[in-house]
PQR file of N, CA, C, O and H, with PARSE charges and radii, in Angstrom:
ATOM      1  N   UNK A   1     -15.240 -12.966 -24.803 -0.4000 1.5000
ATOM      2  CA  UNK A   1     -14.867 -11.578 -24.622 -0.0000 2.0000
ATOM      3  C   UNK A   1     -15.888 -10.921 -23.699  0.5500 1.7000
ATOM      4  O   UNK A   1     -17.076 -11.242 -23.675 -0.5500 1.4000
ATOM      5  N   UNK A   2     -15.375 -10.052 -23.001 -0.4000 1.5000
ATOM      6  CA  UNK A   2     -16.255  -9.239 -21.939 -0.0000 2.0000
ATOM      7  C   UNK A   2     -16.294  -8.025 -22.541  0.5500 1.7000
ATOM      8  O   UNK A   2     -15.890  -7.829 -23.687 -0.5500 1.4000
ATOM      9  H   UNK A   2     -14.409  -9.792 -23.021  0.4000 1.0000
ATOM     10  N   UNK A   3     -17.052  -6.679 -21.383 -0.4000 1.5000
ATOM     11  CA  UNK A   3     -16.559  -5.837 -21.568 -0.0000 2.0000
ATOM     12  C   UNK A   3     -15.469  -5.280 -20.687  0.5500 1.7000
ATOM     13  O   UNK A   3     -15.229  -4.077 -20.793 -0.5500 1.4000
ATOM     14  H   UNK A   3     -17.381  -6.838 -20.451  0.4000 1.0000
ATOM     15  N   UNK A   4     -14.798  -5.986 -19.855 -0.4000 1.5000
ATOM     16  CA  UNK A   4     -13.466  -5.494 -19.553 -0.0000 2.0000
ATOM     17  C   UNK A   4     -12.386  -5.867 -19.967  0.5500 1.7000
ATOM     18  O   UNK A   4     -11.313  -5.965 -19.370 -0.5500 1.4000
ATOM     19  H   UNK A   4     -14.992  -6.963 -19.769  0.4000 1.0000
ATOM     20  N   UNK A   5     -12.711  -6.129 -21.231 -0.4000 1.5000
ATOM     21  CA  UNK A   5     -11.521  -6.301 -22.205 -0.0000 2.0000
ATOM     22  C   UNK A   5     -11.316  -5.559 -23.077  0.5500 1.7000
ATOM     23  O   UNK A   5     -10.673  -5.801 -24.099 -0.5500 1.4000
ATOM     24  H   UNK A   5     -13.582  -6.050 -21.715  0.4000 1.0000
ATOM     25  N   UNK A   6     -12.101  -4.065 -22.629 -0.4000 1.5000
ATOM     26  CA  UNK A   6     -11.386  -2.891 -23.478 -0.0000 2.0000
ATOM     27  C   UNK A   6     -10.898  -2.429 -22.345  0.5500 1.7000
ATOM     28  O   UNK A   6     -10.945  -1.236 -22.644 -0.5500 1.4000
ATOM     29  H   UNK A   6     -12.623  -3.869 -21.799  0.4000 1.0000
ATOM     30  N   UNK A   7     -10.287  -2.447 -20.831 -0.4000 1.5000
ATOM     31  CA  UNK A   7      -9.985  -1.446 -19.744 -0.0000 2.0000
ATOM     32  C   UNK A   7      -8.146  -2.965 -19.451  0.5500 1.7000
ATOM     33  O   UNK A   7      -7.924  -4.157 -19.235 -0.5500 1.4000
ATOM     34  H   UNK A   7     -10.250  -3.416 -20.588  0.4000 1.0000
ATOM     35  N   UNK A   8      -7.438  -1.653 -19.679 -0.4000 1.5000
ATOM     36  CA  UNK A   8      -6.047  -2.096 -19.130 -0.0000 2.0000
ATOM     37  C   UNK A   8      -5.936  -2.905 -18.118  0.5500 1.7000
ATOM     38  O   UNK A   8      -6.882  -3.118 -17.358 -0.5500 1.4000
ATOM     39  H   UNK A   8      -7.618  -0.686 -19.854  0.4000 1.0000
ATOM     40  N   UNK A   9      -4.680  -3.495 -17.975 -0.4000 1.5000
ATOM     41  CA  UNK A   9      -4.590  -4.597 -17.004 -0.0000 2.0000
ATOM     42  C   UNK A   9      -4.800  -3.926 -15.717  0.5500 1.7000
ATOM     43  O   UNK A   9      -5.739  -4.097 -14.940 -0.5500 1.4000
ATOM     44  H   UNK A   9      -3.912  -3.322 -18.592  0.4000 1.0000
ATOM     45  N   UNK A  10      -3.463  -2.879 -15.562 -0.4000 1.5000
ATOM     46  CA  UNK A  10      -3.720  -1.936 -14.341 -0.0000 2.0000
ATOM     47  C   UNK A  10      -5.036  -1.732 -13.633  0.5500 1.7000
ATOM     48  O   UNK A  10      -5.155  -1.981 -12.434 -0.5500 1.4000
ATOM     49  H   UNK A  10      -2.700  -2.740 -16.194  0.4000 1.0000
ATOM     50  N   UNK A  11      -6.054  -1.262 -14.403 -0.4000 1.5000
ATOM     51  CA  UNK A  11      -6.708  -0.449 -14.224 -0.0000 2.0000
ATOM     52  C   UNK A  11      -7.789  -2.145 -13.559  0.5500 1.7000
ATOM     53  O   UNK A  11      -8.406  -2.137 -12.494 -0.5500 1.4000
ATOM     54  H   UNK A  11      -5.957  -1.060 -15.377  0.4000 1.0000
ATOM     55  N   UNK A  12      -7.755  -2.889 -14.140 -0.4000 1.5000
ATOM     56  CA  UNK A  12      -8.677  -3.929 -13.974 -0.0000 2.0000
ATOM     57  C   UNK A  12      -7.962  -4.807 -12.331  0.5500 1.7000
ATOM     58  O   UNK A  12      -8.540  -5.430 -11.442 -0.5500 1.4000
ATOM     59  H   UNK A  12      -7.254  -2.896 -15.005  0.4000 1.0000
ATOM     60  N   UNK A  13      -6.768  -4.519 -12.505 -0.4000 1.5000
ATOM     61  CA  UNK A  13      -6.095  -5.664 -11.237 -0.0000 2.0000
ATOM     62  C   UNK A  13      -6.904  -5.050  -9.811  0.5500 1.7000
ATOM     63  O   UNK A  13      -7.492  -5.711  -8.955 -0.5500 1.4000
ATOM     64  H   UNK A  13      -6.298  -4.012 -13.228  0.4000 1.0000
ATOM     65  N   UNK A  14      -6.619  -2.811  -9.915 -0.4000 1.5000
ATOM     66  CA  UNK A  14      -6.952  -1.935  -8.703 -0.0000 2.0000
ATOM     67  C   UNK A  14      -8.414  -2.680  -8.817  0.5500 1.7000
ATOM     68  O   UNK A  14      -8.641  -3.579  -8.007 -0.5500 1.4000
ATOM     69  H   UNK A  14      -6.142  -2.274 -10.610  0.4000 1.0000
ATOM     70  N   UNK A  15      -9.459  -2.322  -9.839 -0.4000 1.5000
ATOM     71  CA  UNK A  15     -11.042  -3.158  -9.998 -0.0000 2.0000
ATOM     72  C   UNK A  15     -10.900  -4.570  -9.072  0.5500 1.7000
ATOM     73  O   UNK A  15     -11.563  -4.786  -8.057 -0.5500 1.4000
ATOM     74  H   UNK A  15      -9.274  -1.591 -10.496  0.4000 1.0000
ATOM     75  N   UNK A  16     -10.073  -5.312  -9.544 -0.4000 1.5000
ATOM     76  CA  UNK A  16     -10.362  -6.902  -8.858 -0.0000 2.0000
ATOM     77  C   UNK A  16      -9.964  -6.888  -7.478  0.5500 1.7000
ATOM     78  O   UNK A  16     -10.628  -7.626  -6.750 -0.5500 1.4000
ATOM     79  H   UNK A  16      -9.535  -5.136 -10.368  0.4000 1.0000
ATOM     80  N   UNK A  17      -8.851  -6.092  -6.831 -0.4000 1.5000
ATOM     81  CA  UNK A  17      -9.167  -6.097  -5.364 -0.0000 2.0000
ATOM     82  C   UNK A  17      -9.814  -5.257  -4.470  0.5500 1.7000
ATOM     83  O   UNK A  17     -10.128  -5.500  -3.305 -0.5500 1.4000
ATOM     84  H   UNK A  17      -8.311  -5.493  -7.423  0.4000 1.0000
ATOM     85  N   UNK A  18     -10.062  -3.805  -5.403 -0.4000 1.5000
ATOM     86  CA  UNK A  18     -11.312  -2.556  -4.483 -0.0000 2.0000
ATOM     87  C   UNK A  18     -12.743  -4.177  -4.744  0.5500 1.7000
ATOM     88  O   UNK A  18     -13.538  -4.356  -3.822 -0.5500 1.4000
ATOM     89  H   UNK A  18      -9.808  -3.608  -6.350  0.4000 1.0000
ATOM     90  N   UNK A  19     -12.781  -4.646  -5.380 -0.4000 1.5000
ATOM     91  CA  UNK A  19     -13.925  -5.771  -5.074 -0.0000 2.0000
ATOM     92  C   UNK A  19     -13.668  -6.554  -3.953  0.5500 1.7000
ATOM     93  O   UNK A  19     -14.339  -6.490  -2.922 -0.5500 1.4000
ATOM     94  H   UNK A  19     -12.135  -4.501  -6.130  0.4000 1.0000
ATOM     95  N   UNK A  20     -12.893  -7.153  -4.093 -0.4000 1.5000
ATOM     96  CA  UNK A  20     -12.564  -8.007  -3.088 -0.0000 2.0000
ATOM     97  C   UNK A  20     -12.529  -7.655  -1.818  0.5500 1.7000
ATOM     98  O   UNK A  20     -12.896  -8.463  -0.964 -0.5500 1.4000
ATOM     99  H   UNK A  20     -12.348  -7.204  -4.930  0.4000 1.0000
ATOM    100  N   UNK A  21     -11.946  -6.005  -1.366 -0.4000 1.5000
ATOM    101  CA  UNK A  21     -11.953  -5.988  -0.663 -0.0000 2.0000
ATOM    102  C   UNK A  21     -13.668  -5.360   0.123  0.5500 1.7000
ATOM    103  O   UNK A  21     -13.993  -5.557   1.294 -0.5500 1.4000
ATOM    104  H   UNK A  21     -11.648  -5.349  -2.059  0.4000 1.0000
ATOM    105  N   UNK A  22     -14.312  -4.783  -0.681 -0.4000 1.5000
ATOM    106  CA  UNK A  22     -15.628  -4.872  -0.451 -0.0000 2.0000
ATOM    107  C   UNK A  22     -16.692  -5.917   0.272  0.5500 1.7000
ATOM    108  O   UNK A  22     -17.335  -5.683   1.296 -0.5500 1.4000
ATOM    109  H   UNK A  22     -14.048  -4.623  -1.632  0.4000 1.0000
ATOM    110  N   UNK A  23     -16.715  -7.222  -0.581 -0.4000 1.5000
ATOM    111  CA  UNK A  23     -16.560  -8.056  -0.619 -0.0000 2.0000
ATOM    112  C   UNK A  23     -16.584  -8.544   1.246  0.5500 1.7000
ATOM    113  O   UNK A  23     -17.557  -8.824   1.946 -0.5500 1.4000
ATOM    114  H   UNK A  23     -16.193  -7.412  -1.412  0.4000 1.0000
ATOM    115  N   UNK A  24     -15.130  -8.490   1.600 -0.4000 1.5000
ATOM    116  CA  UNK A  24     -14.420  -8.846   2.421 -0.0000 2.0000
ATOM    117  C   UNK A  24     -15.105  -8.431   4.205  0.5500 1.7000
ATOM    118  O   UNK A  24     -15.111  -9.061   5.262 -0.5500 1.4000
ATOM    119  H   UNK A  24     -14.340  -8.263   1.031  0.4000 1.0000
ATOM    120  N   UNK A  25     -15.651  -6.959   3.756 -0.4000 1.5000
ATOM    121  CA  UNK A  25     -15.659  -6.016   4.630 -0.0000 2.0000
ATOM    122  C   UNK A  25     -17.190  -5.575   4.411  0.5500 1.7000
ATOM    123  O   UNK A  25     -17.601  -4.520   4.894 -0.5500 1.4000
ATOM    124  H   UNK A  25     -15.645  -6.447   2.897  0.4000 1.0000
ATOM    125  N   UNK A  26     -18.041  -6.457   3.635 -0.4000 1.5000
ATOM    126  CA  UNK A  26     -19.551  -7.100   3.563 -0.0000 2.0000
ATOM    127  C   UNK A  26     -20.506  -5.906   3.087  0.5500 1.7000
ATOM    128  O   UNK A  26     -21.707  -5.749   3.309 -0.5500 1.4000
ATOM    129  H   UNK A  26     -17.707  -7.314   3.242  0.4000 1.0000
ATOM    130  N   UNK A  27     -19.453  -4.976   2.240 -0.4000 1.5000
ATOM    131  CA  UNK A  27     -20.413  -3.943   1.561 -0.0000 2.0000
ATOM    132  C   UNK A  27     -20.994  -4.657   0.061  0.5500 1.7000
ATOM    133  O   UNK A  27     -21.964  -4.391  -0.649 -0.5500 1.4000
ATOM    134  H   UNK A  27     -18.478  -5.103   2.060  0.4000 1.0000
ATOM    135  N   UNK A  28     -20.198  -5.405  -0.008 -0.4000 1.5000
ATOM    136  CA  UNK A  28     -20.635  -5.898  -1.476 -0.0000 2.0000
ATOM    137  C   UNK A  28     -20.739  -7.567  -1.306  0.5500 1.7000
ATOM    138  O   UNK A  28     -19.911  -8.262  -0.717 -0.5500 1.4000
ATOM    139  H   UNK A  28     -19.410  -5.621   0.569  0.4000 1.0000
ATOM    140  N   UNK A  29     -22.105  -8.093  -2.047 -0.4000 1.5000
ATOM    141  CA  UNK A  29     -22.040  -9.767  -1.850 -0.0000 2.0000
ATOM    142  C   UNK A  29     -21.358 -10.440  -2.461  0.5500 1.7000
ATOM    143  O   UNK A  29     -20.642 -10.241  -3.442 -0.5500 1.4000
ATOM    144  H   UNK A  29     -22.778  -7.529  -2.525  0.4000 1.0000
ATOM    145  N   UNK A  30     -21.631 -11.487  -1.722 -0.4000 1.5000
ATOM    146  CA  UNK A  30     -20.348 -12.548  -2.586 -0.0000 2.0000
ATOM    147  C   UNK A  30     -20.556 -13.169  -4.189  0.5500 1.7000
ATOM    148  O   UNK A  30     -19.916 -13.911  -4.935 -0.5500 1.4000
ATOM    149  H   UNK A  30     -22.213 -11.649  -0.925  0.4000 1.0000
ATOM    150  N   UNK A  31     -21.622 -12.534  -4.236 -0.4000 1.5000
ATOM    151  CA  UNK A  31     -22.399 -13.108  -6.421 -0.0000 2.0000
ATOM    152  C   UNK A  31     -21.397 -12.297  -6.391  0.5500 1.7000
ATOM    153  O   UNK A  31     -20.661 -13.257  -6.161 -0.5500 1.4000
ATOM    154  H   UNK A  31     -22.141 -11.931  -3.630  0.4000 1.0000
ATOM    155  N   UNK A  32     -20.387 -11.073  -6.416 -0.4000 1.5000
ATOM    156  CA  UNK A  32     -19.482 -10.479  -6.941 -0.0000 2.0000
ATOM    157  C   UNK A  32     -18.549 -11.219  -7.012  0.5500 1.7000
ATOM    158  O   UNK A  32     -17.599 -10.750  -7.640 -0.5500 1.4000
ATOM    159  H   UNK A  32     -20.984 -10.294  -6.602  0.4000 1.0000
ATOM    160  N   UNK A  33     -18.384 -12.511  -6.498 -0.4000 1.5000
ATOM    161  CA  UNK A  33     -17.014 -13.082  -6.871 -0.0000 2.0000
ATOM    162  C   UNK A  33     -16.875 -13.653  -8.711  0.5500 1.7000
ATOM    163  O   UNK A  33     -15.869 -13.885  -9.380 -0.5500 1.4000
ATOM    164  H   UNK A  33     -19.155 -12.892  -5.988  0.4000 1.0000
ATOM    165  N   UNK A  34     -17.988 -13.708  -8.983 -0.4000 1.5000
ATOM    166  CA  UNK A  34     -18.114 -14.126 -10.801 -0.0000 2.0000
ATOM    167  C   UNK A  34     -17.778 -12.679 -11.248  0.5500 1.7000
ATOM    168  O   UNK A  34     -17.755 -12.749 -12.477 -0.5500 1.4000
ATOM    169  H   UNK A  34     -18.806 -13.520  -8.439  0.4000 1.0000
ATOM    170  N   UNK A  35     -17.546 -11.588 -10.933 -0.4000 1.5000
ATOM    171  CA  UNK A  35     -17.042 -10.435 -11.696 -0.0000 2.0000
ATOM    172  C   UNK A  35     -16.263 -10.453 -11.320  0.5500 1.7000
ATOM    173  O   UNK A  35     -15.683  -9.857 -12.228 -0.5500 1.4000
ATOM    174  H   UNK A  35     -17.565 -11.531  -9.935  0.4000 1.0000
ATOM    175  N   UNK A  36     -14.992 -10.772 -10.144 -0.4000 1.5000
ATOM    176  CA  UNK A  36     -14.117 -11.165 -10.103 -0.0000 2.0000
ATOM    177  C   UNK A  36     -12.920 -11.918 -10.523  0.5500 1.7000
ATOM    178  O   UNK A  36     -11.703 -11.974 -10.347 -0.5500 1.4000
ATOM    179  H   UNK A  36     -15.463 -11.256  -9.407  0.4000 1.0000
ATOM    180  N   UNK A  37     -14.391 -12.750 -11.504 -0.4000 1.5000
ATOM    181  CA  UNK A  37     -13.365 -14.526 -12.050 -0.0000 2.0000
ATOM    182  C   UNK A  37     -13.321 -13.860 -13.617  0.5500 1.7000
ATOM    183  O   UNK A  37     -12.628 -14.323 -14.523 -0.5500 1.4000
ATOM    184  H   UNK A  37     -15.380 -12.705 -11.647  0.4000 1.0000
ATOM    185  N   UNK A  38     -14.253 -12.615 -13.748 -0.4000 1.5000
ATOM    186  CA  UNK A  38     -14.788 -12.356 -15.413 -0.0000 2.0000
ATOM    187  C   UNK A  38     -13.072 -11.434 -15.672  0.5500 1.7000
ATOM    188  O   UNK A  38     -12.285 -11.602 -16.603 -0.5500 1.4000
ATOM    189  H   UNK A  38     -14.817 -12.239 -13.013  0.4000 1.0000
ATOM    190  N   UNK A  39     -12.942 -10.472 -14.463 -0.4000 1.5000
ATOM    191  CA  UNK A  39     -11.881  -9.754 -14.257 -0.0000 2.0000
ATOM    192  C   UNK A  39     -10.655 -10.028 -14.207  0.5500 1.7000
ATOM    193  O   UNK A  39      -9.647  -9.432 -14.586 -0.5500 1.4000
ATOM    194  H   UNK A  39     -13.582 -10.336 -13.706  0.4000 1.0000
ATOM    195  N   UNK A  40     -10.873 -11.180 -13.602 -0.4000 1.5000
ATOM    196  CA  UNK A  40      -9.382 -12.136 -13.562 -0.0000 2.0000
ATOM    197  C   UNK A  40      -9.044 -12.966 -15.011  0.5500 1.7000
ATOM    198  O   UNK A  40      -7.907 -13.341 -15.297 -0.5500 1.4000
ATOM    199  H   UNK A  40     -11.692 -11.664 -13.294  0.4000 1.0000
ATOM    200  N   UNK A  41     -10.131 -13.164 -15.797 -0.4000 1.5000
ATOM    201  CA  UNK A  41      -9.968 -14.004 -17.563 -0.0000 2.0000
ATOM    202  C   UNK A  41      -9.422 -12.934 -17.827  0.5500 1.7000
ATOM    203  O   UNK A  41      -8.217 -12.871 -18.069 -0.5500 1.4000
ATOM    204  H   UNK A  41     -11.054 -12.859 -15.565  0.4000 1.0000
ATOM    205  N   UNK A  42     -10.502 -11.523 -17.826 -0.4000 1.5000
ATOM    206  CA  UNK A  42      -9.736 -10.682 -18.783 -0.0000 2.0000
ATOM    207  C   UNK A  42      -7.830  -9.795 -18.596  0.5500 1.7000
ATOM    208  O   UNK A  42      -7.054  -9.100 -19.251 -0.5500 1.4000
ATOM    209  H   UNK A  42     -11.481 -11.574 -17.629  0.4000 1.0000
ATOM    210  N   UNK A  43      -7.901 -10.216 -17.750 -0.4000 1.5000
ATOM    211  CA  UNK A  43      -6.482 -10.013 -17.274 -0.0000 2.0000
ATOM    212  C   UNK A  43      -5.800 -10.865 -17.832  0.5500 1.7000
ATOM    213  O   UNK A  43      -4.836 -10.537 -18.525 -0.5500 1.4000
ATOM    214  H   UNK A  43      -8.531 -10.781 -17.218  0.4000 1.0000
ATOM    215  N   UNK A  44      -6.139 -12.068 -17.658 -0.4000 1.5000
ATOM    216  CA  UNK A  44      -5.247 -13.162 -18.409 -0.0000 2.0000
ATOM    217  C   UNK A  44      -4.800 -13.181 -20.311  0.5500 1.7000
ATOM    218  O   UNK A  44      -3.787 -13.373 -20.983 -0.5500 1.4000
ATOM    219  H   UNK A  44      -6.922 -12.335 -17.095  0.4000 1.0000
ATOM    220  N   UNK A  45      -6.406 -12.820 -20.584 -0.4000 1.5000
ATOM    221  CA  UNK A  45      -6.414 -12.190 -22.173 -0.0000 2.0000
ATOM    222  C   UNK A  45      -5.327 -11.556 -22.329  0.5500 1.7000
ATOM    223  O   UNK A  45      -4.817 -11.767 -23.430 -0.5500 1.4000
ATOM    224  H   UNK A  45      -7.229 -12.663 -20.039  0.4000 1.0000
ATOM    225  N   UNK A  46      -4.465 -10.489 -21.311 -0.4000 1.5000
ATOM    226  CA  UNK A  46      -3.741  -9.174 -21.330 -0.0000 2.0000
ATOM    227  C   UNK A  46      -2.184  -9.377 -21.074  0.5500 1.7000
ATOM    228  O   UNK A  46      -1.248  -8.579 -21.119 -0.5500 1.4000
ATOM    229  H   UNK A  46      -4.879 -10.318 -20.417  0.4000 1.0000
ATOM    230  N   UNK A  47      -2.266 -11.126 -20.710 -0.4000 1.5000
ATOM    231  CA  UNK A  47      -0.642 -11.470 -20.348 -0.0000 2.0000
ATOM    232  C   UNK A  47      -0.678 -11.527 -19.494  0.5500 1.7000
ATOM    233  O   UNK A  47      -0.015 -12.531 -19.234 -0.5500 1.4000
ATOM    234  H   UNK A  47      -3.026 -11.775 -20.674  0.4000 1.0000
ATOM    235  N   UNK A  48      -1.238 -10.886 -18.097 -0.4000 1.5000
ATOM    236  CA  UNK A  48      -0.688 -10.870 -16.575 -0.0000 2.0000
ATOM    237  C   UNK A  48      -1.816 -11.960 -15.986  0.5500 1.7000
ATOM    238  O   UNK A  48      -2.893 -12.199 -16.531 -0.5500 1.4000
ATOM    239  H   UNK A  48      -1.776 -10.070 -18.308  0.4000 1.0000
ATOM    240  N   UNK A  49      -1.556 -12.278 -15.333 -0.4000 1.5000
ATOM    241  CA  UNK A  49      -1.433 -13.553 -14.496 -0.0000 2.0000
ATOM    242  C   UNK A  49      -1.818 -12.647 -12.751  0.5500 1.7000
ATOM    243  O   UNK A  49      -0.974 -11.933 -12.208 -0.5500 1.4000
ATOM    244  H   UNK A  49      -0.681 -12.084 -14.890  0.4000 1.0000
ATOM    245  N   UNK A  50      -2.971 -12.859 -12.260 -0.4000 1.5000
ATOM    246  CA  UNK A  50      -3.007 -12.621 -11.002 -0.0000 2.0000
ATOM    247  C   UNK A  50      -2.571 -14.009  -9.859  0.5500 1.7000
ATOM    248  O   UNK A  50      -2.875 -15.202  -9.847 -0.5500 1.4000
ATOM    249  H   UNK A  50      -3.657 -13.439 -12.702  0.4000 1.0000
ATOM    250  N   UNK A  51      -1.696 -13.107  -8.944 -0.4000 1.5000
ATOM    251  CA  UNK A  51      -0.990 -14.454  -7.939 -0.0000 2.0000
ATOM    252  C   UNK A  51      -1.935 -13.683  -6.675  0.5500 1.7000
ATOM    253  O   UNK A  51      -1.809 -12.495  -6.378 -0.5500 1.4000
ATOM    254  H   UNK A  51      -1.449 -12.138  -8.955  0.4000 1.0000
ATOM    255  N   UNK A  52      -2.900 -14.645  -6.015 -0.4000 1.5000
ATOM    256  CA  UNK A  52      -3.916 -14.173  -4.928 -0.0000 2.0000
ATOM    257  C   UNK A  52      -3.182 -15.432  -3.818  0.5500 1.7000
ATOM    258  O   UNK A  52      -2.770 -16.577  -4.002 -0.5500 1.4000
ATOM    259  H   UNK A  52      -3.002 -15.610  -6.257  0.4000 1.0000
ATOM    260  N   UNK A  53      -3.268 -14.651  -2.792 -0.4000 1.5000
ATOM    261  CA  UNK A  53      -2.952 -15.098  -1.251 -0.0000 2.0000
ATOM    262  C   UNK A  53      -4.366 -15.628  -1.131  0.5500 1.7000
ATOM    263  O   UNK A  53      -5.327 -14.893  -1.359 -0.5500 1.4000
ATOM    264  H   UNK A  53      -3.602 -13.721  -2.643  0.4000 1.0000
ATOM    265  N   UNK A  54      -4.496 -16.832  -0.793 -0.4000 1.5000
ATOM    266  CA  UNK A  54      -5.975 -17.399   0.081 -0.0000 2.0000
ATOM    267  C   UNK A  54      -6.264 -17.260   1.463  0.5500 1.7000
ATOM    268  O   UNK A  54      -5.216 -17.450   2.081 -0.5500 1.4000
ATOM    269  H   UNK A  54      -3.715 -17.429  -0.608  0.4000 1.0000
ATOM    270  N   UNK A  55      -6.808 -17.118   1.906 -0.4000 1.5000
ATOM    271  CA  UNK A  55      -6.893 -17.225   3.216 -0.0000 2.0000
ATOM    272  C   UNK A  55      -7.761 -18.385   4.118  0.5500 1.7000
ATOM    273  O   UNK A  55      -8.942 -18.088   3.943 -0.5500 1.4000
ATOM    274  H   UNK A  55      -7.659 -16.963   1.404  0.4000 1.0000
ATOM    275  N   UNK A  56      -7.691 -19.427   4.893 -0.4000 1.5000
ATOM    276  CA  UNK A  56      -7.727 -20.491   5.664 -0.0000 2.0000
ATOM    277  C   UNK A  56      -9.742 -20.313   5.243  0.5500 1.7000
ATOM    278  O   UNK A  56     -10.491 -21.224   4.890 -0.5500 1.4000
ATOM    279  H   UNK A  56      -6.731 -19.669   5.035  0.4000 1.0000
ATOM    280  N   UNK A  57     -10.066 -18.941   5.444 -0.4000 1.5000
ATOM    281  CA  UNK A  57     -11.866 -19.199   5.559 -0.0000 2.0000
ATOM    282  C   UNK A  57     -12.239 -18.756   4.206  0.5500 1.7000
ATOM    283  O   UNK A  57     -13.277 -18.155   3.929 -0.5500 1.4000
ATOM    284  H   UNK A  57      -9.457 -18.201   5.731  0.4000 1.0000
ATOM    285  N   UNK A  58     -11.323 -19.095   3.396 -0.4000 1.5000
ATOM    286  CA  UNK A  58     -11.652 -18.511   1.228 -0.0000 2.0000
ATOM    287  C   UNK A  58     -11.858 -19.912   1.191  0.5500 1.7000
ATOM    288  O   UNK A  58     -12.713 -20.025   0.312 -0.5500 1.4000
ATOM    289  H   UNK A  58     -10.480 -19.584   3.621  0.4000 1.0000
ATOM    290  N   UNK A  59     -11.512 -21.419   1.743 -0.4000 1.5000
ATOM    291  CA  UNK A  59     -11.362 -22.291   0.982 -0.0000 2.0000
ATOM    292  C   UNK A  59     -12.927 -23.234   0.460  0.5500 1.7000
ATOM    293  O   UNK A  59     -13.161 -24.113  -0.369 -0.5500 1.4000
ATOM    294  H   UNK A  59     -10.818 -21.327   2.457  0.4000 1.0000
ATOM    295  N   UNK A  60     -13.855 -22.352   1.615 -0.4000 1.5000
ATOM    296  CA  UNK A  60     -15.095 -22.885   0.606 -0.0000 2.0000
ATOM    297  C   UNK A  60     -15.617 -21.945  -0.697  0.5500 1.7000
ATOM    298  O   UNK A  60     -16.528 -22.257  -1.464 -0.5500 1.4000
ATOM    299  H   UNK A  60     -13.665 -21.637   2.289  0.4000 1.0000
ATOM    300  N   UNK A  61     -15.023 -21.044  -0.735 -0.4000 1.5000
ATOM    301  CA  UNK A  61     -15.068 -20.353  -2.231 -0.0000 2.0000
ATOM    302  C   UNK A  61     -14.974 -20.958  -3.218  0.5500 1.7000
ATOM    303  O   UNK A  61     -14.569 -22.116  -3.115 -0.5500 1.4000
ATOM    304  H   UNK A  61     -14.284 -20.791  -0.112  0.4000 1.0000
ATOM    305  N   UNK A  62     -15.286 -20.462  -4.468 -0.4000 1.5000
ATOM    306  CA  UNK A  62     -15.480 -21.361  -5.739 -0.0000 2.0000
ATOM    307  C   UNK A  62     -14.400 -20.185  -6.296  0.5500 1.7000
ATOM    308  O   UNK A  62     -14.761 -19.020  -6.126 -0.5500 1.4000
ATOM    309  H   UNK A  62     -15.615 -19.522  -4.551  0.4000 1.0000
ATOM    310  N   UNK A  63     -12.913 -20.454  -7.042 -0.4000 1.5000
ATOM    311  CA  UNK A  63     -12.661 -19.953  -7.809 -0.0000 2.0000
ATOM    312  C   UNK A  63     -11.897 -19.927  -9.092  0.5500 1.7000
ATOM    313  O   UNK A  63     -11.339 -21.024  -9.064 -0.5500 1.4000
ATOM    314  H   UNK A  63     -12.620 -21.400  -7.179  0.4000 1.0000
ATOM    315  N   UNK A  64     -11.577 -19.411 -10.065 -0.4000 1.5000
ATOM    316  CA  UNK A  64     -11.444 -20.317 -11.131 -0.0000 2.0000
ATOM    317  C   UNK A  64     -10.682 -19.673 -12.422  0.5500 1.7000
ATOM    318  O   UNK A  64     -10.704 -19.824 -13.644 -0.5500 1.4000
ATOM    319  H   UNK A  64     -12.030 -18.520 -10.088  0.4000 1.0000
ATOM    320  N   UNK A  65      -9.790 -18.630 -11.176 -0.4000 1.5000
ATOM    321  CA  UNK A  65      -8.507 -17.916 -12.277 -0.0000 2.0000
ATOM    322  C   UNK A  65      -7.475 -18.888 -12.861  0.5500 1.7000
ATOM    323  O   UNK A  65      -6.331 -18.444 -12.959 -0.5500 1.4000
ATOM    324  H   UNK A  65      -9.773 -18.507 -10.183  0.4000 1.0000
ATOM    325  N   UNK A  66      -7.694 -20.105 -13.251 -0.4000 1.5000
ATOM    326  CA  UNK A  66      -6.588 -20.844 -14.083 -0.0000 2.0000
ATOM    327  C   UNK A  66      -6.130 -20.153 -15.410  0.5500 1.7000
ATOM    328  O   UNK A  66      -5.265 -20.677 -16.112 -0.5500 1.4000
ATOM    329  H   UNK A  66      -8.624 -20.466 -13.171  0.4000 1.0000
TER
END
């Protein structure tokens, strides 16, 4: 259990891509991708299932929303 497993799915999905896209656009580092993966369990806890587009230069990323 985390603590974003008291904050709605909604509210956590907008969280997992305002990261990402941070992230993306190099305001935020990439150690944020493990609050990403913490964000993406607790979503799963919640029923929903995130479906993420990869992109050709993600594939040396480590990630691990199963």
């Amino acid at each position: 259990m985390s603590s974003y497993d008291h904050y709605s799915a909604t509210y956590l999905i907008e969280l997992y891509f305002s990261i990402k896209r941070n992230i993306e656009s190099g305001f935020l580092s990439k150690a944020m991708y493990h609050e990403m993966d913490l964000i993406a369990q607790s979503v799963k806890r919640q029923g929903v299932i995130l479906l993420i587009k990869y992109h050709a230069t993600d594939q040396n990323q480590v990630y691990s929303h199963k």
